[in-house]
C-alpha positions in Angstrom: -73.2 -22.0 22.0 -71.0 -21.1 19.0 -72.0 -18.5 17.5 -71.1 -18.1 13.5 -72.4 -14.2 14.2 -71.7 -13.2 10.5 -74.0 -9.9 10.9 -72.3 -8.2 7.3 -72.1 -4.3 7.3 -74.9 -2.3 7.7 -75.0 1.3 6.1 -75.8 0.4 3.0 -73.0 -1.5 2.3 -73.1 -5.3 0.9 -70.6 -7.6 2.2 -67.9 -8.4 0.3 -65.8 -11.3 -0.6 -63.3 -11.1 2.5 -66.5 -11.1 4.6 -68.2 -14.0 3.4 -65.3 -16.5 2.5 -64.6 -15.8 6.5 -68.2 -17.3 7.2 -68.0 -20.0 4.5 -65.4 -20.9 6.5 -66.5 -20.9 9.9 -69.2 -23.0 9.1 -66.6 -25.5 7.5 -64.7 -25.8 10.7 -67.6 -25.6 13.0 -70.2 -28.4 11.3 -70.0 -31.5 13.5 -72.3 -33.5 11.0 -72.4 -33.3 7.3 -76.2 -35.4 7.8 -79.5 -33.6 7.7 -82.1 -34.7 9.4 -84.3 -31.8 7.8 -85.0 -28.2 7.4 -87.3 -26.0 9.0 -88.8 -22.6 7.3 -89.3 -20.5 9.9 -90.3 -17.1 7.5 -89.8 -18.1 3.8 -89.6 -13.8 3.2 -86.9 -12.6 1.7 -85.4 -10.8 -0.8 -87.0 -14.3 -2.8 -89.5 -16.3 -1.2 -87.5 -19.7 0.4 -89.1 -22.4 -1.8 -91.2 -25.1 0.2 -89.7 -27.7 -1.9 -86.3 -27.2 -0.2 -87.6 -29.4 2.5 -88.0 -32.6 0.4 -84.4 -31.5 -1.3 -82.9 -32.0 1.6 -84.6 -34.0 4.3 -81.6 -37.2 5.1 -79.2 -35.4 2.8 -75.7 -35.3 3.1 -73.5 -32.5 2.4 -70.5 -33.2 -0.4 -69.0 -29.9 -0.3 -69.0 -26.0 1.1 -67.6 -23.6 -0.5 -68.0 -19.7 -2.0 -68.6 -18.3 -5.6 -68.7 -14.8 -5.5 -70.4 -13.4 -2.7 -72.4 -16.8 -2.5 -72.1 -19.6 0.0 -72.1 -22.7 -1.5 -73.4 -26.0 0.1 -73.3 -28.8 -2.4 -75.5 -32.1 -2.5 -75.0 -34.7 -4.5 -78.6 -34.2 -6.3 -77.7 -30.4 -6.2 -76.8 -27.3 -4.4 -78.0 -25.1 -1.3 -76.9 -21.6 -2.0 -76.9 -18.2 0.1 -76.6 -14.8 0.2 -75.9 -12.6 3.4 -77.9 -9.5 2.3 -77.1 -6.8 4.5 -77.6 -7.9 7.5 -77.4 -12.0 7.2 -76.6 -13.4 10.4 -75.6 -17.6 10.2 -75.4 -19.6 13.8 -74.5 -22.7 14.5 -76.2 -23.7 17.5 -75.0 -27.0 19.4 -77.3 -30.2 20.1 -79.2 -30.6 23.8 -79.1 -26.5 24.1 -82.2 -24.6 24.4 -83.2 -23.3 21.3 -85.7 -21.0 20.8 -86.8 -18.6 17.9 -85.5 -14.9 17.6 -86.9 -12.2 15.9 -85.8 -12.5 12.1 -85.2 -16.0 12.4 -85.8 -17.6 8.6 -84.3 -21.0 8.1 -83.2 -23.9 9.9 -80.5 -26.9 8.8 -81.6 -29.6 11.8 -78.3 -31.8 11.8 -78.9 -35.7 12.5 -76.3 -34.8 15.4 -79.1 -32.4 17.1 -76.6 -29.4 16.0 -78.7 -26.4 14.2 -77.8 -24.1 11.3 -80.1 -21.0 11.8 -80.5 -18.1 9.5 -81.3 -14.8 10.9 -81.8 -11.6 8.8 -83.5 -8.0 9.7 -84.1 -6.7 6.4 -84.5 -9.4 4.5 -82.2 -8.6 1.7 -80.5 -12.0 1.6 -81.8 -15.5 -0.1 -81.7 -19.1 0.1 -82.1 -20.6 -3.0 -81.6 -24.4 -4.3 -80.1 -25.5 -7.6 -79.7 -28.5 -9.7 -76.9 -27.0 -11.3 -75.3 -23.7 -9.9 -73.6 -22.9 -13.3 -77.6 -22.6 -15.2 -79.0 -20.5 -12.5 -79.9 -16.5 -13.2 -78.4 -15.5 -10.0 -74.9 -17.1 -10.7 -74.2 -18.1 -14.4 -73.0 -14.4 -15.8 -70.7 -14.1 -13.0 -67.2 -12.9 -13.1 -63.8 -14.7 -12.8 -63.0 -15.1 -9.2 -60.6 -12.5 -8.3 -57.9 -14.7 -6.4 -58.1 -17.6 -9.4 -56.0 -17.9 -12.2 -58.6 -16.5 -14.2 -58.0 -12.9 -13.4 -55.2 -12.7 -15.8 -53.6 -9.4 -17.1 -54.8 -10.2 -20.9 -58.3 -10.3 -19.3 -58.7 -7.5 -17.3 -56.6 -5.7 -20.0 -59.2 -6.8 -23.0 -62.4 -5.6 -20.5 -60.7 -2.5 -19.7 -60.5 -1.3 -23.3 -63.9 -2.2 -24.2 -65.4 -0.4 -21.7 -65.3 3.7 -21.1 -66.5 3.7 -17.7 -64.4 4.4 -14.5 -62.1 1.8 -13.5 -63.6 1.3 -10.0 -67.1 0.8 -11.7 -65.3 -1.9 -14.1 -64.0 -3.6 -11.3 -67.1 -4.1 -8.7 -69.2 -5.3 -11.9 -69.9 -9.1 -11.0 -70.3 -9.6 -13.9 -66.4 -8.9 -14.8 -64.8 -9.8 -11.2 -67.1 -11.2 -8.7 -66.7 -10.5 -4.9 -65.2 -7.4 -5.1 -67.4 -4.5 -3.4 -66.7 -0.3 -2.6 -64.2 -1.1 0.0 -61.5 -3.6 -1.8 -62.1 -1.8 -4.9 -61.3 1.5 -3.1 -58.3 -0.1 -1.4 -56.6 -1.9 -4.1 -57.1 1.2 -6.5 -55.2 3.3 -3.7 -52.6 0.5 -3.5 -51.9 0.8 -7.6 -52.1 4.2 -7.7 -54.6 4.6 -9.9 -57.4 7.2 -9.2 -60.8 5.6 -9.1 -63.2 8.2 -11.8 -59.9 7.4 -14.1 -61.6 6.1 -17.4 -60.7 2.1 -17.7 -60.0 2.3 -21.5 -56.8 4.9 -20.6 -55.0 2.3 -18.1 -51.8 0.7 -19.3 -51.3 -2.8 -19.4 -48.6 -2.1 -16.6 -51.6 -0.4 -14.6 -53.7 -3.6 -15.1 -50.6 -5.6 -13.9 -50.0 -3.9 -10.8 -54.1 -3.7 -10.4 -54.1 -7.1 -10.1 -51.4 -7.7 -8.2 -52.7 -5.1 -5.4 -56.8 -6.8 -5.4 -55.4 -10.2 -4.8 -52.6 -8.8 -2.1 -56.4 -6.6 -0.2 -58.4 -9.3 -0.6 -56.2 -12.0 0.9 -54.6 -9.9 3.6 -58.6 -9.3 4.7 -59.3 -12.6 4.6 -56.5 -12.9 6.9 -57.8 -10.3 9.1 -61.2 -11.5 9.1 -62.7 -9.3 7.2 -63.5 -5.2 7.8 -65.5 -4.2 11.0 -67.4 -0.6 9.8 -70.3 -1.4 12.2 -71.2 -4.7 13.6 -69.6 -7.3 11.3 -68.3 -10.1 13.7 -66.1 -13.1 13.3 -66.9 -16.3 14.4 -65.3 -15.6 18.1 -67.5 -12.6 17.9 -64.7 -10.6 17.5 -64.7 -8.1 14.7 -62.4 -8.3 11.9 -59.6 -6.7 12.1 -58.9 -5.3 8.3 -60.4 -1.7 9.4 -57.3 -0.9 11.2 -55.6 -1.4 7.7 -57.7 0.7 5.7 -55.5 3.2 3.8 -58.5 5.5 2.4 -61.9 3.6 2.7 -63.7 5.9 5.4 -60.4 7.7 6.2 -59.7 11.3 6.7 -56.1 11.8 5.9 -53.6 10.0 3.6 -50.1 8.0 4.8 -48.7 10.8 2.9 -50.3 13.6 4.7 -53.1 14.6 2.1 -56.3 15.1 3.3 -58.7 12.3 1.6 -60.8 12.9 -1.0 -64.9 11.1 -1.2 -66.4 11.8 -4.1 -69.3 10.4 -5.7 -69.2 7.8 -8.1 -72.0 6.0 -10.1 -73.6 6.8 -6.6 -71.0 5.3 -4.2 -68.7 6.9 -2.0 -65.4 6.6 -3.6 -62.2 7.5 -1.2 -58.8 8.6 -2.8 -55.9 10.9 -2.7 -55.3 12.3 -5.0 -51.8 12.7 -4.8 -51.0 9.0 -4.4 -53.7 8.8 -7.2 -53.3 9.7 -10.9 
């Protein structure tokens, strides 16, 4: 049995980008069939109620295309688009034909693959959702997102413009979806400790050098995570069930002391635990 065991941090803590472009793309290597026989709704209930009609979208479908927008996996059809969200505690499987299979507690959803291969959805509290649109771009959950923040589109001109229209603090700008998508409290906290640039620090006061090196430092997190396999805080797995390994890299996020020998600082921000030193920090 190969387990995609994509169980996302607990504690109150949302996955983040790293952690769900690492399923989105365990389930790309580890599919055997792109044809559906059918689906199965185990418990339509969470955060949204799964929609009955998913089963006549994509009973003998055939999947184009998987990919991730935001902290969405993607999985495209030609007459439209399967779309999820881990929640908190999302778990994804991928359970191989001629095993056993039987329901577990939380079980949800079920892609039955004309190869006999299932793709189950498990999730405890039911914060996650499976949703189906015609086209991704017109629906509420996804059409005021952000630019991706490994495109192109995160440009210094940009992120430059948003910071000055905005007096909030710069790690609130840069976990708003709707401005940069993906990024959560710990790549925001990292990359911020990377640029040197204090988290409560008001976004309309950063330099367009600030914004530069920003940048630079949520593209250089975020990829070397990805890399990693995401962060491990309690029982985030990869698909080998091992956890990710970006934990061991974490320069402030749920750290005590700094490289440079400060103690680290968590303070409270628009309700979030925001880590810093505030030496390396200005």
């Amino acid at each position: 049995m190969i387990h995609l065991k994509i169980c996302p941090i607990i504690i109150n803590i949302m996955p983040e980008l790293p952690e769900v472009e690492t399923v989105c793309n365990a389930i790309k290597k580890n599919i055997r069939s792109k044809d559906i026989n059918k689906i199965n709704i185990i418990n339509p209930n969470l955060r949204w109620k799964i929609d009955n009609k998913l089963t006549g979208y994509l009973k003998n479908n055939r999947i184009k295309k998987i990919y991730r927008r935001a902290k969405y996996i993607i999985i495209e059809f030609s007459n439209g688009s399967l779309f999820i969200h881990l929640g908190m505690t999302g778990v994804i499987r991928l359970l191989k034909s001629k095993e056993v299979v039987s329901f577990k507690k939380h079980d949800h959803f079920d892609i039955l693959f004309k190869n006999g291969d299932i793709l189950r959805y498990n999730d405890v509290r039911k914060f996650g959702s499976i949703h189906w649109a015609k086209d991704i771009s017109k629906h509420f959950l996804l059409t005021n997102l952000g630019v991706e923040p490994l495109s192109e589109d995160l440009t210094i001109e940009y992120l430059y413009n948003k910071s000055k229209s905005k007096n909030v603090a710069i790690k609130n700008l840069i976990m708003d979806q709707n401005i940069i998508s993906g990024i959560g409290n710990i790549y925001a906290s990292e990359a911020l400790y990377y640029s040197g640039i204090r988290p409560s620090k008001k976004s309309h006061n950063l330099s367009k050098r600030n914004i530069k090196k920003l940048i630079i430092c949520i593209k250089n997190v975020l990829n070397k995570a990805i890399k990693a396999g995401g962060t491990t805080l309690k029982d985030f797995k990869k698909v080998d069930g091992k956890p990710g390994y970006f934990k061991q890299k974490l320069a402030v996020y749920d750290q005590d002391v700094c490289k440079c020998g400060n103690k680290i600082t968590n303070k409270k921000i628009n309700g979030r635990s925001s880590y810093y030193c505030n030496v390396c920090q200005q």
